[in-house]
C-alpha positions in Angstrom: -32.8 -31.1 14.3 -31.4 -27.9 16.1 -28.5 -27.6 13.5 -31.1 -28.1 10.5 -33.2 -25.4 11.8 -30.0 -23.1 12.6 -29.2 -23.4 9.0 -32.8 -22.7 7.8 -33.1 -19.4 9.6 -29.3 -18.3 8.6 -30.1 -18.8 4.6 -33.6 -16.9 5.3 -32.3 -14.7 6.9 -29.1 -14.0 5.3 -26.6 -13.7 7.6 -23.3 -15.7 8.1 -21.3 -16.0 11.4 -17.9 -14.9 10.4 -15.7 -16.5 13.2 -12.8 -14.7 12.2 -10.0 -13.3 9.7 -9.1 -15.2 6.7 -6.2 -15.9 5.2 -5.9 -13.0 2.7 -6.9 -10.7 5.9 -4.2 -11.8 7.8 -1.9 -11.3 4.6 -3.4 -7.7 3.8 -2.8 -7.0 7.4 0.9 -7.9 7.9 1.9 -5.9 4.9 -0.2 -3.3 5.9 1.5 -3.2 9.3 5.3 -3.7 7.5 4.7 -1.0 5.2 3.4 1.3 8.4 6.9 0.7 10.0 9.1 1.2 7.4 7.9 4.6 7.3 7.5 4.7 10.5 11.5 4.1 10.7 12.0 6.2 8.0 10.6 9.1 10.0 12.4 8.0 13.1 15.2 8.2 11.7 14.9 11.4 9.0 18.0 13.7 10.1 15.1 16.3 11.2 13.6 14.0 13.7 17.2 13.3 14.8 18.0 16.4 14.9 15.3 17.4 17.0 15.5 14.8 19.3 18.9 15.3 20.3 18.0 19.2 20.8 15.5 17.9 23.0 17.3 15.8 25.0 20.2 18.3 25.2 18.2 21.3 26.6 16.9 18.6 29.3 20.5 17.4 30.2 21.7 21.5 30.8 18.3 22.1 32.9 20.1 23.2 36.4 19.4 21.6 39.7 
């Protein structure tokens, strides 16, 4: 009788428990996460990032003691 009732009140009241991510969620979400870190690598590895790391880590390496 509880599970009847549940179901009542949810169609009254319009609301659905979503228990989690679908299928085409988890899709959208793994391309959206692939295409984030192929230009995140792009950027990484842009010769202006590059560049710019390896002046950074040079001026720390000729820092005197």
């Amino acid at each position: 009788m509880k599970i009847i009732w549940f179901r009542v009140r949810t169609a009254l009241s319009g609301r659905r428990s979503d228990a989690g991510m679908s299928t085409s969620e988890y899709a959208m979400g793994t391309i959206a996460a692939c295409a984030f870190a192929a230009v995140l690598y792009k950027v990484v590895t842009s010769e202006v990032v590059s560049t710019a790391l390896q002046s950074t880590i040079g001026k720390a390496l000729d820092v005197p003691f």
